[in-house]
Structures are given as C-alpha cells and as structure tokens.
N, C-alpha and C positions, 0 to 999 in steps of 0.2 A: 369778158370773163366774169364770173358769178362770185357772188361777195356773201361771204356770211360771217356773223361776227359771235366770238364767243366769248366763255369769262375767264379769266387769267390764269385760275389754278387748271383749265382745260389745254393749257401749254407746256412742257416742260423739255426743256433744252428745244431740240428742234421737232419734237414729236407733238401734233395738234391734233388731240381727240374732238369729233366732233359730235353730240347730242342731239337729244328731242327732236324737234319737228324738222329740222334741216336733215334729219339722215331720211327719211322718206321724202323729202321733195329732191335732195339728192340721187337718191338710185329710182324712182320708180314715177317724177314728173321731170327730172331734167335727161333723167336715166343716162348721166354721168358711169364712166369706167377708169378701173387703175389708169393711175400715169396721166389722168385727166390733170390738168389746173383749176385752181380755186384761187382767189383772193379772200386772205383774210384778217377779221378786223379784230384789235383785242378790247372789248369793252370798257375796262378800267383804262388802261395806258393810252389807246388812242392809237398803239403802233397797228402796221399794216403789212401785211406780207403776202409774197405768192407760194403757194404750197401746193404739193401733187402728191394725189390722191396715191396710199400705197395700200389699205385692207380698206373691203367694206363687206362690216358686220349687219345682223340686223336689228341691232340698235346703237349702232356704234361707226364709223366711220373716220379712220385712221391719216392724217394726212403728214408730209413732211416740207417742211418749212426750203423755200428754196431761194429765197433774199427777202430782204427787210425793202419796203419800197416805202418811199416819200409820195404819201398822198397829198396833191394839192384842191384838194374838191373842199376845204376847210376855210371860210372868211376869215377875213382881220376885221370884220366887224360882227360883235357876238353881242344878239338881239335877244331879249326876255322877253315872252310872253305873259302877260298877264290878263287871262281871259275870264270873262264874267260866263259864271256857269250856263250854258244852253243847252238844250235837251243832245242825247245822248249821240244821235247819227251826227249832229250838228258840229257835235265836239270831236268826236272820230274822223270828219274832212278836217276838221282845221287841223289839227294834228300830223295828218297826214301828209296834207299841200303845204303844210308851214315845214315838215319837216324836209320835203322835197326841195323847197327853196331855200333854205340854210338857217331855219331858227335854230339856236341854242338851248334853250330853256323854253319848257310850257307849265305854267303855274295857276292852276286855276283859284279861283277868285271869287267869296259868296257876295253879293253886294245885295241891294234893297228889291232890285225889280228881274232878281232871279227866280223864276219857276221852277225851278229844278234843286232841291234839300238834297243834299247829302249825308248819313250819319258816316258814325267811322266803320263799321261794317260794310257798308256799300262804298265808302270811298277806296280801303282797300281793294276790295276787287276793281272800281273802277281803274284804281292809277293802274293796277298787274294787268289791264286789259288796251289800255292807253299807250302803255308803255311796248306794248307787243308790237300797236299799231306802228308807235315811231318806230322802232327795230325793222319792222318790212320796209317803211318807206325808205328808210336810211339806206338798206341792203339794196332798195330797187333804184335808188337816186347815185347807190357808189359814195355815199358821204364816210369820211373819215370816222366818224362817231355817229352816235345815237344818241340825240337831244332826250335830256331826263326831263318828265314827266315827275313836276313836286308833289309835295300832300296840297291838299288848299288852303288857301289862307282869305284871313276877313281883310276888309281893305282897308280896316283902320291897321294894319298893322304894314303898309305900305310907308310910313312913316321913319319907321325903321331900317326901310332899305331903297331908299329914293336916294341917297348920297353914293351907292354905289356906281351910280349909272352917272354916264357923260351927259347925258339930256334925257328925260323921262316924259315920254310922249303920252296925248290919251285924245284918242278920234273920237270925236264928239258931234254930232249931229245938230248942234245948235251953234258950234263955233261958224262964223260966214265969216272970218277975218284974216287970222292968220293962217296960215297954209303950214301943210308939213313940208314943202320946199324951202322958206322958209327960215324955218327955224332949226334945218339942217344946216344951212347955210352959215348958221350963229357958231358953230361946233367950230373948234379949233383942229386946223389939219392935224393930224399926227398917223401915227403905224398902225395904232388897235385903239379902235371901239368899240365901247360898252353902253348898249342901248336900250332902256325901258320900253315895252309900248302897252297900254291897258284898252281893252274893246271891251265895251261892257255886251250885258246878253238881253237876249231876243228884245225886252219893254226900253234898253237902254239905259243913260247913266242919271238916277236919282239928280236934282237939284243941289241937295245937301252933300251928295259926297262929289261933286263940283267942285263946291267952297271947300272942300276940305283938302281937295287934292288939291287944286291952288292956292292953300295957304302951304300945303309941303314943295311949292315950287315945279310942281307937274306942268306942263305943257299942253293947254287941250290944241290941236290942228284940226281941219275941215280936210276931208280926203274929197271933196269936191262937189260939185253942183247936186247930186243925186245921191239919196239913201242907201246905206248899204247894207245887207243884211249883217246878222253876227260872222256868221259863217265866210262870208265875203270881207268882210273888212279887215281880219288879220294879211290875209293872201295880199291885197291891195299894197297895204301899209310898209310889209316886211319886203316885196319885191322892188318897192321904189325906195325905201331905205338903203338895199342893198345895189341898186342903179345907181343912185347918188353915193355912196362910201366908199364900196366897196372895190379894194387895189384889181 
C-alpha cells in the first residue's frame, strides 16, 4: 500500500485533503482510482492511518480516513546524525539511506576541513531541499515519520547537547582501538535509546576538534580495518547500531 504523509491542519475530523506533488504522482504515475487505499502519515503527530480515496481533483485529492493503524516500522533506538558538511549529492545519499534505515535526526555540522560554506540563504534552500529528500525516502521505506533535517550547527556548540544522548559516538579514522562494538556494549540495557553519532566530511576530523570532543566525553570508535568514505560511513555506523539495540 502507498504512503504519503501530510501536515495536520491537512486533516480534519475524518476528511484528508491531499496536495502538491503527491496529487500528480497519485492519478497520473500510480494512476491510482476512487475507493483506491492509501496509507497515511500525519507529520507533526506521527499518527497513521488507512484512508480511501473518495474525489480526485486536479490539484487536490480528497481521501477519507478508514482506521487509525499502529505503525511499527519506528525503533526504540532514536539515533542523531551529526554530519560534517560534504559536497551536495554526498549529503542527499546519506540522507536518504540513513533515512531508510531508521535515523531520527540529520543535523549538519561546519567543522575545519569542510569544503563546502554555507550562508543562511543557501542553507535555507538547502534544509527545504534535504528535507523533501527524507519525506520521499520515509514514504518509500513506509517509516512512521520523517526524520527532520535541522539548521547547521558549529561543533563547538556540541557542548551543549552531548548530555542529551546515552553515549555520543564519533567514527574516526585514526581511532585503531576501541571499537563501536564496544562501547555499545558499556550502554545500560533499557527500552529507549538515545544515540549521538558525528562523521566528519570528505578531509575528515581536524586534530583540535578531537581534543575538544573528548574533553566533552564524546566517544571516538574505528568502524574497521578500511577507510570509509563520508558518504559510507553514516550508513555503516547507524545499521550496526541499530543490529546491536534495536528491540
């Protein structure tokens, strides 16, 4: 069944308007008819429901809600991305295949040996374009929600929110010691996990914000014998996180 998700005031009582780009991939690439099903997703709330198609407009597509369903495609381990800026296709796959495998959050991250400046003019558009990507993957993977895509942040201000997270990991290319096996291992069993991970981009992670992260108690891990690109190493990290945690 085909999933799309919309925004909350797009609901009201049992009546789900649907918009934009989903009403043309609706009638004219799934070429979807009345009384068809949909699965749909509420963006803010996270509910889920099955609804059948009863008008379709041509910008508009009317569906009605026909039960509330408990989507279990949602971990109990909810994993942050904190990625070091890498050139644009780079960042569009991780997004995409992190969002596939169950990241919660993508926050991109300027650090020292990023090529790629962002002002706020171009980060706007980037996150409105970021954020489409996670929505498709989400809708193609059937996940309960759609991991938000933050503004970016510098990495000294990881400081700030490294107490959030049950362990706050950072793959590092020079660690050959401890393992992210590990230092999972040290985590206290419980129901819900809350997990940092930082990959830096493309040159990797400066020397100085090293020290800096492990004076805030960051965890650097070796994800193994062999370099991994940027684009490779979130995908790596967050599937055997969620191998090892995940109920």
């Amino acid at each position: 069944m085909q999933k799309f998700f919309v925004e909350n005031e797009q609901i009201e009582d049992k009546i789900i308007r649907i918009i934009g780009n989903d009403v043309n991939h609706i009638s004219n690439v799934l070429r979807m008819k009345k009384t068809d099903k949909i699965q749909i997703g509420n963006k803010e709330t996270s509910e889920n429901y099955i609804a059948e198609i009863k008008e379709m407009k041509k910008n508009e597509i009317i569906a009605i809600k026909i039960e509330e369903i408990q989507e279990n495609s949602e971990s109990n381990v909810k994993i942050d991305l904190y990625q070091g800026l890498p050139k644009a296709d780079k960042m569009e796959l991780i997004i995409q295949k992190t969002t596939e495998i169950g990241i919660d959050k993508i926050i991109p991250i300027d650090m020292v040996r990023c090529v790629v400046k962002l002002d706020s003019k171009e980060e706007k558009k980037k996150i409105e374009r970021w954020q489409k990507i996670a929505e498709v993957a989400a809708k193609q993977s059937k996940r309960g929600k759609i991991p938000e895509i933050k503004n970016k942040i510098k990495i000294k201000e990881l400081a700030d929110k490294i107490n959030e997270y049950d362990i706050f990991l950072v793959a590092y290319e020079e660690e050959n010691i401890n393992t992210l096996k590990q230092e999972l291992k040290k985590i206290e069993t419980k129901k819900e996990y809350k997990i940092g991970i930082l990959v830096g981009p493309e040159g990797g992670i400066a020397k100085e914000e090293i020290n800096m992260l492990k004076e805030i108690k960051a965890k650097t891990v070796t994800l193994g014998k062999r370099i991994l690109r940027t684009e490779t190493a979130p995908i790596v990290i967050v599937s055997n996180i969620l191998y090892e945690l995940e109920n």
